[in-house]
N, C-alpha and C positions, 0 to 999 in steps of 0.2 A: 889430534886424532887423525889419521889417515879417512882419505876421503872413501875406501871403501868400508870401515866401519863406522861413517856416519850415514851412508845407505844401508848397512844392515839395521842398523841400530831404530833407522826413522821406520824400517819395514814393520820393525816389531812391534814399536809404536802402536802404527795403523792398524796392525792386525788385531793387539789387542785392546783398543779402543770400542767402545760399547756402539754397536750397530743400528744406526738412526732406524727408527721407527716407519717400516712404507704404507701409506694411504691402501686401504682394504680396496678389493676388485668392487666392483658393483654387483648387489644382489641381482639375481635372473628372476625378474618379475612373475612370468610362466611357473617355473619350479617354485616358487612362493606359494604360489594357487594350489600348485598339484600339491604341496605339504600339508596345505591346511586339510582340516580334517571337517566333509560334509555333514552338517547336521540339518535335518529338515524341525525346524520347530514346531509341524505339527505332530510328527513323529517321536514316541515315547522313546527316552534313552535307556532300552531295558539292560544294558550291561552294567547303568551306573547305578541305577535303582534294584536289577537283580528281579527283578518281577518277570513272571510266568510268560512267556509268550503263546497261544493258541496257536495248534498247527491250522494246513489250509486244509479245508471238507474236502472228503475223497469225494471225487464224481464217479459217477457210473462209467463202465469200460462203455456201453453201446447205449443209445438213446430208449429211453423209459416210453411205455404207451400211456394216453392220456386214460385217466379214468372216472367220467362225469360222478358229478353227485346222484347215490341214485335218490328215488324219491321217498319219500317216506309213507305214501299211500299205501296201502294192501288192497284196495280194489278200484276197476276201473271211475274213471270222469267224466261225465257227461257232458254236452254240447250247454245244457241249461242249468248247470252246477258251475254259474259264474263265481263261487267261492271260494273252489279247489284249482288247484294246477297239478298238472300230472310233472310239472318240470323241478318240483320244489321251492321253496322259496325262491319268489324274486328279488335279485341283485338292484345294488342301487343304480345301474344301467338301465337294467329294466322297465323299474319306477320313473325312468327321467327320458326314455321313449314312451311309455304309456302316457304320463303328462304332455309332454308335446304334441303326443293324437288327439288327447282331451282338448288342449287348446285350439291345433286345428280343426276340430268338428263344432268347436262352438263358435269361431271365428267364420267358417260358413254358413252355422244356424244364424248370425243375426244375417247375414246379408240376405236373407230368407221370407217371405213374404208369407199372408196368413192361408195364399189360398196352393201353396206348396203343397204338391206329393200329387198320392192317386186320388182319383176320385169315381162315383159311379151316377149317372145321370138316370134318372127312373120315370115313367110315367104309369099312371093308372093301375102302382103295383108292381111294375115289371121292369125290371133291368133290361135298361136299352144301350147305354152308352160306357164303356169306361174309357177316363179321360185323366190323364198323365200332366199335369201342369206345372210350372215353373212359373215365379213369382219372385223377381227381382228387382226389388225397390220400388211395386207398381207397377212394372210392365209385367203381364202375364202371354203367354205360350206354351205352346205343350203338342198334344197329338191326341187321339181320339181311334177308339176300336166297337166298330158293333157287334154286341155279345151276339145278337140274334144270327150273325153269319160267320160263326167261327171259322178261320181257315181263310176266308173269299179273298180271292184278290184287291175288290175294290173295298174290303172292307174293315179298313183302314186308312189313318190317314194323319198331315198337320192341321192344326187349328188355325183356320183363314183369319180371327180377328177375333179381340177379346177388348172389351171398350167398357171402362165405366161412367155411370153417373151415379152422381150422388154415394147414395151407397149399393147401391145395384151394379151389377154385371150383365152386359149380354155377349155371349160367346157365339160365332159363326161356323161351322161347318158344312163339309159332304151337302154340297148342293144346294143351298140353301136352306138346310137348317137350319134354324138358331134357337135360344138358350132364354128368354129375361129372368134373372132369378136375385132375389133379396134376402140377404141373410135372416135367419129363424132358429133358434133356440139348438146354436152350436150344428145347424145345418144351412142350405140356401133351397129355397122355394120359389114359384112361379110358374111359367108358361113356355111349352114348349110344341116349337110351331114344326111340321114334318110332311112333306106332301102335302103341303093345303090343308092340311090339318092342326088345329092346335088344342090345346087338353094340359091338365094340372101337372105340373114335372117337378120331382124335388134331385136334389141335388148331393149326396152323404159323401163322407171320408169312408175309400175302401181299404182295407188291411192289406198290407204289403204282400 
């Protein structure tokens, strides 16, 4: 065979010989990702299920005014009608500051001594002294005002010394004053000494 139809011949060959197999490109990691399809698992798949989806609440075009609870009373409340509230029922806010003042006010009554508050110092019948004291843990202090000179400048003042024994008190004031007085039947009783004077003085709890 002539050597140009054994180069035709071999073309043909090659040409129609079955064409090897080439190794695939490498997938693109990225476009893998973006293929897959998000699904959040706590999110219903309602297209696969076909279940109803709620649409979202219309909101108001411009901002709503608030508008309290009113009360349910029909007539006024008084200062000493501690059983009513003009405000409504109280919230459990409410109830859980009222409890913390309760705690607080009792948490100050113990620290509180027996001869706490006001007092009124009397002799021969007559109010002579109210006296303001403080009682903390046993030490007492206070201030002292003589009813007889309402207004006066000197008269008023603190309480220079308050000293016990036993179970007696004697309290010092305005000049030499003083007070000995021993408790008696939910009051204190004794003697009370005043210009060189001294005479029967009782001692009461006066109303706020």
């Amino acid at each position: 065979m002539p050597r140009g139809g054994l180069i035709v011949a071999f073309s043909w060959a090659l040409g129609a010989a079955p064409v090897l197999a080439q190794p695939a490109p490498p997938a693109d990691a990225i476009d893998a990702l973006l293929r897959q399809k998000a699904v959040d698992p706590d999110e219903p798949d309602t297209a696969a299920t076909g279940s109803r989806v709620d649409p979202d609440p219309v909101l108001p075009g411009q901002p709503q005014p608030y508008v309290p609870q009113r009360p349910l009373l029909t007539e006024p409340v008084f200062i000493h009608e501690t059983g009513k509230s003009p405000d409504g029922q109280p919230t459990a806010a409410d109830q859980a500051y009222d409890s913390r003042l309760r705690a607080s006010a009792a948490a100050v009554r113990g620290f509180q001594g027996r001869m706490e508050g006001a007092w009124t110092l009397s002799a021969d019948g007559r109010a002579l002294y109210a006296l303001q004291l403080v009682d903390r843990g046993g030490f007492i202090d206070g201030a002292w005002r003589d009813l007889r000179r309402p207004g006066a400048l000197e008269g008023s003042g603190y309480i220079d010394d308050v000293q016990r024994t036993g179970g007696d008190i004697t309290i010092r004031f305005a000049d030499g004053i003083v007070a000995v007085l021993r408790p008696a039947d939910g009051r204190w009783t004794g003697k009370l000494t005043e210009g060189g004077r001294t005479e029967a003085a009782t001692l009461a709890r006066r109303a706020p």
